[in-house]
Structure formats: C-alpha cells, structure tokens
N, CA and C atoms as an extended XYZ file, in Angstrom:
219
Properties=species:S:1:pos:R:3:atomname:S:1:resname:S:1:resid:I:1 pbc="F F F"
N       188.411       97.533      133.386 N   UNK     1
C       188.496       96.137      133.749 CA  UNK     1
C       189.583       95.461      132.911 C   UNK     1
N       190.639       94.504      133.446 N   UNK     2
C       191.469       93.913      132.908 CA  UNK     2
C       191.152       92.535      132.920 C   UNK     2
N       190.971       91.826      132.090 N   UNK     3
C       190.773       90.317      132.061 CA  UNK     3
C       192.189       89.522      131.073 C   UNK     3
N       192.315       88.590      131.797 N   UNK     4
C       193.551       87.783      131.895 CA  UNK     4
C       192.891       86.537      131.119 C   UNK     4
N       193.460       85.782      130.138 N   UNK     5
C       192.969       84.564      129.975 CA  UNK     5
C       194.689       83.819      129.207 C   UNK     5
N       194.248       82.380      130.057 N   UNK     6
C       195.628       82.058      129.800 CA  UNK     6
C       195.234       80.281      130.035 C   UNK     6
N       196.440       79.002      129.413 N   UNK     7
C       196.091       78.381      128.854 CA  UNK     7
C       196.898       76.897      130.297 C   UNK     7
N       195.956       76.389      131.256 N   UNK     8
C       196.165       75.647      132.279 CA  UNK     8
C       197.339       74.791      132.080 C   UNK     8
N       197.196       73.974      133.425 N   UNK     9
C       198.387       73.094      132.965 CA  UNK     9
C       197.811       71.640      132.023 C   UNK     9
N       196.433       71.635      131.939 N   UNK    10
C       196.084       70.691      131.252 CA  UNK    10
C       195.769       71.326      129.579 C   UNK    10
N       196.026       72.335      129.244 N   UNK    11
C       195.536       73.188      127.809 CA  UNK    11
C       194.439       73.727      128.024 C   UNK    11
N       193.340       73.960      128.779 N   UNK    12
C       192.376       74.676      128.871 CA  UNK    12
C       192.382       75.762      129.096 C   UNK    12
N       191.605       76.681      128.347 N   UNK    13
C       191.601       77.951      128.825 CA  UNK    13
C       191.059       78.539      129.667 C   UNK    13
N       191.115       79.152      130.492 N   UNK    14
C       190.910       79.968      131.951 CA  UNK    14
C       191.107       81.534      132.020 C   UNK    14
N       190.520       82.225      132.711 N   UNK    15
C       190.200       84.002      132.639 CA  UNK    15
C       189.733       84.149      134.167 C   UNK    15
N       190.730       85.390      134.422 N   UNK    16
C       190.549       85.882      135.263 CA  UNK    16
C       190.177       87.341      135.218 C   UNK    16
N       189.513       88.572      135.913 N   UNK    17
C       189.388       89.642      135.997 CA  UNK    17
C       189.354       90.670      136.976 C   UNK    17
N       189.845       91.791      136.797 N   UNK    18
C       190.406       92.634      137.613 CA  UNK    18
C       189.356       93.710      137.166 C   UNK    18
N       189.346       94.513      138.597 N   UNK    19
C       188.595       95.643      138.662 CA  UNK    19
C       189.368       96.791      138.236 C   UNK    19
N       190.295       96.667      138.294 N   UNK    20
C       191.412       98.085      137.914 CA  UNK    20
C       192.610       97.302      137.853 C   UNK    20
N       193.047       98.365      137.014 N   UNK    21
C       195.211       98.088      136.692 CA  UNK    21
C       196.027       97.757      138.101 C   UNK    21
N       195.684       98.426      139.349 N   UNK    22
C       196.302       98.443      140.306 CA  UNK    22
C       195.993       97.230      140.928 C   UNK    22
N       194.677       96.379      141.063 N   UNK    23
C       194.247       95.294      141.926 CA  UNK    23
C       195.133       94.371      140.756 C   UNK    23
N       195.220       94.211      139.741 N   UNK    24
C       195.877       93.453      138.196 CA  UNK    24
C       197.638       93.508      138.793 C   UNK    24
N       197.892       94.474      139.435 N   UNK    25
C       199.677       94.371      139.504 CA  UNK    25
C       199.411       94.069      140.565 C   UNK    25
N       198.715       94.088      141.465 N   UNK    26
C       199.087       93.860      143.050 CA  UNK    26
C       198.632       92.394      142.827 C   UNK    26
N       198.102       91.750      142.186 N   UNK    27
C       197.962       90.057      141.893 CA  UNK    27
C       199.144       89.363      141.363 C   UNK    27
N       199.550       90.460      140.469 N   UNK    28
C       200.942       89.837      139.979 CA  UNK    28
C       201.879       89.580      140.702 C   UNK    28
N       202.120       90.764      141.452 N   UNK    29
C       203.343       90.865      142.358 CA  UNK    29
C       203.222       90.095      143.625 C   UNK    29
N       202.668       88.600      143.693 N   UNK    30
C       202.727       87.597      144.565 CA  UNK    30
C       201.382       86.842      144.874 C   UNK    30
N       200.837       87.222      145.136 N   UNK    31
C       199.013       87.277      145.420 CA  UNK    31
C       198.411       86.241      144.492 C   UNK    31
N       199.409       86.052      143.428 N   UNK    32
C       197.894       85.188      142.463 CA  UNK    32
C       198.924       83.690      142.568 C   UNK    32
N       197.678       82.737      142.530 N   UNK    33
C       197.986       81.602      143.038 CA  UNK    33
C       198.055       80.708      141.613 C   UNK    33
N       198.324       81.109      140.744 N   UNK    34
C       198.631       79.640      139.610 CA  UNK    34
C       200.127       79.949      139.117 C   UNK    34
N       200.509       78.870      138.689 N   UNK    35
C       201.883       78.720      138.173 CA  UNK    35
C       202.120       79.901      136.978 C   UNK    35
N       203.589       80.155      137.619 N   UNK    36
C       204.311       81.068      136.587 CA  UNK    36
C       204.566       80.906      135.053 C   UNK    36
N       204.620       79.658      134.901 N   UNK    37
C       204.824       79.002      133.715 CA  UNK    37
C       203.276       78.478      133.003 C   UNK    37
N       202.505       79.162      133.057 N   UNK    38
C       201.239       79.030      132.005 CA  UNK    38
C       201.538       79.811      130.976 C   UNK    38
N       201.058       79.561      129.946 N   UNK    39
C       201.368       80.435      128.375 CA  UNK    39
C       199.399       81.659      128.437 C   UNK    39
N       199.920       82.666      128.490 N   UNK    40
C       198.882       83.804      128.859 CA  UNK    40
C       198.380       83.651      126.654 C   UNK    40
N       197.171       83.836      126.832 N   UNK    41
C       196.241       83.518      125.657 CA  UNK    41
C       195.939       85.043      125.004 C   UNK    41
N       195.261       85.868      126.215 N   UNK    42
C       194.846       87.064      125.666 CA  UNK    42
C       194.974       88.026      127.012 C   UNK    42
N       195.168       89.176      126.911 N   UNK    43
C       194.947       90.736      127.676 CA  UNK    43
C       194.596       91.065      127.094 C   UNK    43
N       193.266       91.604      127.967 N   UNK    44
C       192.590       92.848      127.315 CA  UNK    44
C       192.391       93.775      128.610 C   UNK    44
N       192.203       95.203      128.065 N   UNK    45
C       191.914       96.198      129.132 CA  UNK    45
C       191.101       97.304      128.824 C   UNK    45
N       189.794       97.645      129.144 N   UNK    46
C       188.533       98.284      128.799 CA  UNK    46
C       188.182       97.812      127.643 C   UNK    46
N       188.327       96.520      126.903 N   UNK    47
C       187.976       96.077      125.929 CA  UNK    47
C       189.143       95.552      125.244 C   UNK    47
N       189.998       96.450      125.016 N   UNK    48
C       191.154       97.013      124.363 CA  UNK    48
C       192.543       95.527      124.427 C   UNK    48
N       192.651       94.874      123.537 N   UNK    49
C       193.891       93.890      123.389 CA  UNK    49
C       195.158       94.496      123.703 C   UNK    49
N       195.433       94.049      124.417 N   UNK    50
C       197.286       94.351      125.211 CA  UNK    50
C       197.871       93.865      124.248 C   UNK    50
N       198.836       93.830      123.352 N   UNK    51
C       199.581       93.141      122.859 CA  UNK    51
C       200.954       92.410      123.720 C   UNK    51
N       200.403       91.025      124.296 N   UNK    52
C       201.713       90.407      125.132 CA  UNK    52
C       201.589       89.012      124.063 C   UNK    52
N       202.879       88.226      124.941 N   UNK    53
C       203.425       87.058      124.316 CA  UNK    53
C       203.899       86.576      125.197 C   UNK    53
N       203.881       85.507      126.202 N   UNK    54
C       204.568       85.213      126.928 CA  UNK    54
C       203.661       84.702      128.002 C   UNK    54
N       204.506       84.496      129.090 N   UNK    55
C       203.593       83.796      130.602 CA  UNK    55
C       203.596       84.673      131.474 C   UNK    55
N       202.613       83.927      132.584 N   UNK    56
C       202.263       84.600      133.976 CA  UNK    56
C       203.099       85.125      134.364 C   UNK    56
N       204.321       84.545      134.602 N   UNK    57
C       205.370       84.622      135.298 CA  UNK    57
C       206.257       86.071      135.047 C   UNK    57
N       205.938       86.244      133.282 N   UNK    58
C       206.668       87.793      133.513 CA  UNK    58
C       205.568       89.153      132.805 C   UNK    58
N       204.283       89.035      133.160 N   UNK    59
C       203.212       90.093      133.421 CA  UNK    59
C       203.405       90.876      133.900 C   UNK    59
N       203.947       90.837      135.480 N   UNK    60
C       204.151       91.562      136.391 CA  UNK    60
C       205.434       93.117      135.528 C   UNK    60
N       206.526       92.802      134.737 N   UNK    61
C       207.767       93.209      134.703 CA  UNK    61
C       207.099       93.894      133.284 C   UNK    61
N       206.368       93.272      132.427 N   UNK    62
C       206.364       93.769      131.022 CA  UNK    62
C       204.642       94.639      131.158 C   UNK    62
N       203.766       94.787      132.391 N   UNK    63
C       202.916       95.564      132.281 CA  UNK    63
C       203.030       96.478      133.486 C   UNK    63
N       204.336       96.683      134.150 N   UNK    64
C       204.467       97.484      135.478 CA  UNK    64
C       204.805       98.866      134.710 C   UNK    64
N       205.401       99.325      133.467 N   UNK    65
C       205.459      100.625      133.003 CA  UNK    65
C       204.904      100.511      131.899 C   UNK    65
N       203.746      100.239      131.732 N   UNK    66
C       202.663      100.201      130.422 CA  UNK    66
C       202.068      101.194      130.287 C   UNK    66
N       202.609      101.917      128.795 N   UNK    67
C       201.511      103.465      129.312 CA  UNK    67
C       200.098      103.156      128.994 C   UNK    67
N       198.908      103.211      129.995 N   UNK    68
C       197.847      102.805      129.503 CA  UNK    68
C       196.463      103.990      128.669 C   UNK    68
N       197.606      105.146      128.085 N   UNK    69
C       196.490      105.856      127.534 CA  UNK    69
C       195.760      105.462      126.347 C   UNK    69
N       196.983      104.672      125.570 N   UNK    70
C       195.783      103.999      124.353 CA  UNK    70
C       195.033      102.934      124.499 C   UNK    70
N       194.852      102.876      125.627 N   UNK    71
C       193.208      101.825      126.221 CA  UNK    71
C       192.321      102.498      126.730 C   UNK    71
N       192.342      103.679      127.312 N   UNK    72
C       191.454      104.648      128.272 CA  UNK    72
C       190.512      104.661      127.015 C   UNK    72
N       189.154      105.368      127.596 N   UNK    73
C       187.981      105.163      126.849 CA  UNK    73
C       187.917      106.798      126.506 C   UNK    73
C-alpha cells in the first residue's frame, strides 16, 4: 500500500492511498484530480518512508524508476 499525504491549497493536510505501485503511477500519470502544485508532506510504501521533497506535480517522473526493493517486506 502506498499512501500519499500532502499539504492543500488551504495548509491542511490530506492522504490519499493506493492499493499497489501501479494503481499509484497510473493516478499520477493524469487520473488524479488535485493541483500539481501542492507541497507532498510524506510517502510511504508498505510502511516504509520514500524519501521525496517536492510536489504532486513531479511524483509521477521521480517515482516512475524507483527501485522498490528496499520497501518490499
């Protein structure tokens, strides 16, 4: 499970979650409906902290060749 939490256009924080890596890029790559320009708070994946920095807008580009073996359980 990948959960997304990231910071609205009013400062609140908000989380979204994915059943798998693949439903997580196929949201990215057009499908998900909030602005590109939110500042992303936390990734995590099977528990596991992604280390990102940055917004919605470039998720898609900086987790499309992510090797994800040091998150697997």
């Amino acid at each position: 499970m990948i959960k997304l939490k990231y910071l609205d256009s009013y400062k609140i924080e908000r989380s979204l979650a994915f059943d798998n890596f693949d439903e997580f890029l196929l949201a990215l790559s057009g499908c998900l409906t909030i602005p590109d320009n939110l500042k992303v708070v936390s990734l995590t994946y099977n528990g596991k902290e992604i280390p990102y920095d940055g917004v919605i807008g470039d998720l898609y580009r900086g987790m499309s060749g992510l090797d994800l073996a040091p998150y697997q359980d």
